[in-house]
C-alpha positions in Angstrom: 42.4 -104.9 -21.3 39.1 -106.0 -23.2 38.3 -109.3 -24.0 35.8 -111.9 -25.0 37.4 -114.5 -23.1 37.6 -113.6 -19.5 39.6 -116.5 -18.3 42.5 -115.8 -21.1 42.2 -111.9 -19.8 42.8 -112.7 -16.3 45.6 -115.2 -17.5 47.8 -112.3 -19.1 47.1 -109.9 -16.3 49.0 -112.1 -14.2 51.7 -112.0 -16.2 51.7 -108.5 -16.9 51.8 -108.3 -13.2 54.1 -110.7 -12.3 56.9 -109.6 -15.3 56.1 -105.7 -14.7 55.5 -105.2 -10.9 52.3 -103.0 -12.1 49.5 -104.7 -10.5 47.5 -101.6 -12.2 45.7 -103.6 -14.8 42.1 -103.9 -15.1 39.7 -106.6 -17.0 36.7 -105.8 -19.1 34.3 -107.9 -20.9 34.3 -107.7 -25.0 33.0 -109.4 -27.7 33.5 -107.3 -30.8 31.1 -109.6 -32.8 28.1 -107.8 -30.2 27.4 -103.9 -30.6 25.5 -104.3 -27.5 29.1 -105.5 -25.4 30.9 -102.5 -27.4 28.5 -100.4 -25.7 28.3 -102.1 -22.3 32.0 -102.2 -22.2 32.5 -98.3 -23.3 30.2 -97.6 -20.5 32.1 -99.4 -18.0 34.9 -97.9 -18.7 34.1 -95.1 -18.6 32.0 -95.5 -15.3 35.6 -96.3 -13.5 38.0 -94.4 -15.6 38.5 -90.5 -16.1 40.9 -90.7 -19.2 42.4 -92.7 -21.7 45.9 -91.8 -23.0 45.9 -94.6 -25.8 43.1 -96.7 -27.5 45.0 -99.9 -29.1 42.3 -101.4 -31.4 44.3 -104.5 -31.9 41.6 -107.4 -32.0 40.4 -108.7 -35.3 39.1 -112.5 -36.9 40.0 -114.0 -40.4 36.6 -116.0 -41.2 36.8 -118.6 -43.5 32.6 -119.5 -44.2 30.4 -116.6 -44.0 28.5 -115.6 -40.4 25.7 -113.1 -39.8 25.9 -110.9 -36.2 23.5 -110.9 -34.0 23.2 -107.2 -35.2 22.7 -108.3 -38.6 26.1 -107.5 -40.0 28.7 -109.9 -41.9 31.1 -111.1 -39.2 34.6 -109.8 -40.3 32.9 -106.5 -41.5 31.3 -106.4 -37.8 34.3 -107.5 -35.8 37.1 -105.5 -37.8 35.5 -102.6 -38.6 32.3 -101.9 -37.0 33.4 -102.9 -33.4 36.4 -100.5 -33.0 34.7 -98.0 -34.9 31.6 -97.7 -32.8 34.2 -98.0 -29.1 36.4 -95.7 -30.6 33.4 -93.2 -30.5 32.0 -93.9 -27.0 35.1 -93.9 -25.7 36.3 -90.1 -27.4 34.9 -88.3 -23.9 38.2 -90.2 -21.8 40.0 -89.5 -25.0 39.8 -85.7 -25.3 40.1 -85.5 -20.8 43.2 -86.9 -21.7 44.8 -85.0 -24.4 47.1 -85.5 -26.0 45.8 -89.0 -26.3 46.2 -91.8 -29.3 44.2 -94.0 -30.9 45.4 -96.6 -32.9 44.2 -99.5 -34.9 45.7 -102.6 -36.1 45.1 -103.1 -39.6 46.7 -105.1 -42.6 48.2 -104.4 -45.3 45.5 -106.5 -47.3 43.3 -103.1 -47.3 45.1 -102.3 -50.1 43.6 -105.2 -52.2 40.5 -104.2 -50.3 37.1 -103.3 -52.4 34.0 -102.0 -50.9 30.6 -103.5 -52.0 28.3 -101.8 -49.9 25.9 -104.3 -50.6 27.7 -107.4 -49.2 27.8 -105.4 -45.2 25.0 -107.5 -44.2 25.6 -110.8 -46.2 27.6 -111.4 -49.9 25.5 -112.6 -52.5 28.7 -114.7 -53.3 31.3 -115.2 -49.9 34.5 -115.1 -50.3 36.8 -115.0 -46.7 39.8 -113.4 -48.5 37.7 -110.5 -49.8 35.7 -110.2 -47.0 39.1 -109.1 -44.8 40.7 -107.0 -47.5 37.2 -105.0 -47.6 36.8 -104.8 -43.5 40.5 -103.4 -43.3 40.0 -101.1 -46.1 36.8 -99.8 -44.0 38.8 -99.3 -41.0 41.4 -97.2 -42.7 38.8 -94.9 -44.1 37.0 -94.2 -41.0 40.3 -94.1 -39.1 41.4 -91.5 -41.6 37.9 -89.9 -41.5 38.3 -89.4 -37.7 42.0 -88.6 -38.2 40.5 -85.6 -39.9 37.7 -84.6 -37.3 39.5 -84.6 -34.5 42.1 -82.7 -35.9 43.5 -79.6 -34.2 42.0 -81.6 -30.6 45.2 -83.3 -29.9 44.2 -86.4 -30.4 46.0 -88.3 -32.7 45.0 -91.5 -34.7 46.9 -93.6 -36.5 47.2 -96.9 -38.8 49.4 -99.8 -38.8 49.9 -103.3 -40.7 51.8 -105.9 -37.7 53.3 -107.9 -40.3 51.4 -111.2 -41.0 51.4 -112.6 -37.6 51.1 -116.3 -35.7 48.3 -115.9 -33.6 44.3 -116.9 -33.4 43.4 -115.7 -36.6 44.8 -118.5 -38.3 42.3 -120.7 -36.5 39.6 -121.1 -38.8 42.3 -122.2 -41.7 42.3 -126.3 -42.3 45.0 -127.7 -40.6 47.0 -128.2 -43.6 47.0 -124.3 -44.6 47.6 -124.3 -40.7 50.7 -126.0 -41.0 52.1 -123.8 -43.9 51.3 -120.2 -42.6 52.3 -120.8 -39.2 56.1 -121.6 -40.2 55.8 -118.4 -42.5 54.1 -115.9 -40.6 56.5 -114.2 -37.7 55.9 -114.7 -33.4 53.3 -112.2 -31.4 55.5 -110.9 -29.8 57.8 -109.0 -33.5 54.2 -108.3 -34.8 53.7 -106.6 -31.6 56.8 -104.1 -32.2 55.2 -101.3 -34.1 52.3 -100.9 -31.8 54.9 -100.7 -29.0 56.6 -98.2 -31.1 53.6 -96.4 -31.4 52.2 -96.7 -28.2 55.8 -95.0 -26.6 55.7 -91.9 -28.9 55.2 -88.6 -27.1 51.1 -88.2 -28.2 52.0 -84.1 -28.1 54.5 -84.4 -30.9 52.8 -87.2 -32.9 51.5 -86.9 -36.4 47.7 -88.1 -37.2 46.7 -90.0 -40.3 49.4 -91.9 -41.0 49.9 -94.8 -41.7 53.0 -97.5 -40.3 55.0 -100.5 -41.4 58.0 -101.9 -39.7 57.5 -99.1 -36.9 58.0 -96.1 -40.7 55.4 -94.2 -42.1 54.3 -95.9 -45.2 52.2 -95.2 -48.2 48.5 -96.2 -47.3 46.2 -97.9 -50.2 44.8 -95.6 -52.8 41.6 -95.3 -51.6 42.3 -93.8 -48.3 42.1 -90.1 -48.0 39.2 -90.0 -50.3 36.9 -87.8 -48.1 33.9 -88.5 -50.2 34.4 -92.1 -49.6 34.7 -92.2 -46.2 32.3 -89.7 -45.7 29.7 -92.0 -47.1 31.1 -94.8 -45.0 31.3 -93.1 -42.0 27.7 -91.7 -42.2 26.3 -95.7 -42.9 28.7 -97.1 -39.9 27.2 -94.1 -37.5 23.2 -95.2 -38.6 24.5 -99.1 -38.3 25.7 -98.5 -35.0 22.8 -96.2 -33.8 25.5 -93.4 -33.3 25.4 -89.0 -33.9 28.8 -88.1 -32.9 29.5 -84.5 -32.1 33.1 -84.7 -34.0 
């Protein structure tokens, strides 16, 4: 498990421990808003893991006022797409010693409201939260779809999903009295979880790639994804932000 907050990570793999009987469960160090702590933490796991069977890109932030990286980069563009992109990529060499493998990201069905203004990745000229998240889960579909693509025919398959609008931390930055109306709307962790579990379980040999998931179904993705010349020209600008040539 990777996590900015090492306390809350040590918490759950108690729990996992004590409800499972696994005492496999390891802690690394993550903050997704730092391409230097993607890097550090892809290295460490690689430095004590062979393989990865299954990359669950799950974390993500709804910000309500604008913030600027460290590395430069608009927060919610940074954290929900950059981040996983870039420890997707230096994690592919435990990925393909594992094949079949997965990798799977979280995403929202908001990408299909989702615009991108290339110009607005390091700061909008005008901020707007709610268009801010529609355009960072519209960038992680395309360059999960763009890798879906170049790994192809390597056994490794990669895949989409929306969780349903979920009760968790991303509601924190929300004034208490939108706080009070989402969180009796929006469904528990733990039926949000349900079609990443679903996911997760599949046999990775008889899996199919590029899709797309609601409510544990394939589903019909937003119109822009697929569009190879689009995420071509995203993918090559998210490789030079993140100081990345991969081989796929």
């Amino acid at each position: 498990m990777a996590n900015r907050n090492r306390a809350r990570t040590e918490q759950l793999a108690r729990e996992i421990i004590e409800q499972t009987g696994n005492d496999k469960v390891s802690q690394l160090d993550l903050d997704l808003a730092s391409l230097a702590s993607v890097r550090a933490c892809a290295d460490e796991f690689l430095r004590t893991h062979g393989k990865l069977d299954i990359l669950l890109n799950n974390a993500g932030l709804m910000s309500t006022e604008e913030v600027i990286t460290e590395d430069g980069f608009e927060l919610q563009f940074a954290v929900n797409n950059l981040a996983p992109f870039l420890l997707t990529l230096q994690l592919m060499p435990a990925l393909e010693a594992a094949v079949p493998s997965q990798v799977i990201f979280v995403t929202s069905m908001m990408h299909k409201f989702g615009k991108l203004d290339f110009d607005s990745f390091r700061g909008w000229k005008k901020y707007s939260g709610g268009a801010s998240y529609n355009q960072s889960k519209l960038a992680m579909m395309l360059n999960a779809s763009e890798l879906a693509e170049r790994v192809r025919g390597k056994r490794i398959a990669v895949n989409t999903l929306h969780p349903g609008a979920v009760n968790t931390g991303i509601l924190d930055n929300y004034s208490t009295f939108a706080q009070f109306f989402l969180r009796r709307l929006f469904i528990v962790p733990e039926k949000g979880a349900q079609t990443s579990l679903y996911l997760a379980a599949q046999d990775a040999r008889t899996m199919p790639t590029g899709k797309y998931f609601v409510n544990s179904k394939v589903a019909k993705a937003g119109k822009h994804v697929g569009n190879r010349k689009l995420q071509e020209q995203l993918w090559e600008l998210c490789c030079e932000y993140c100081g990345v040539v991969p081989v796929i």
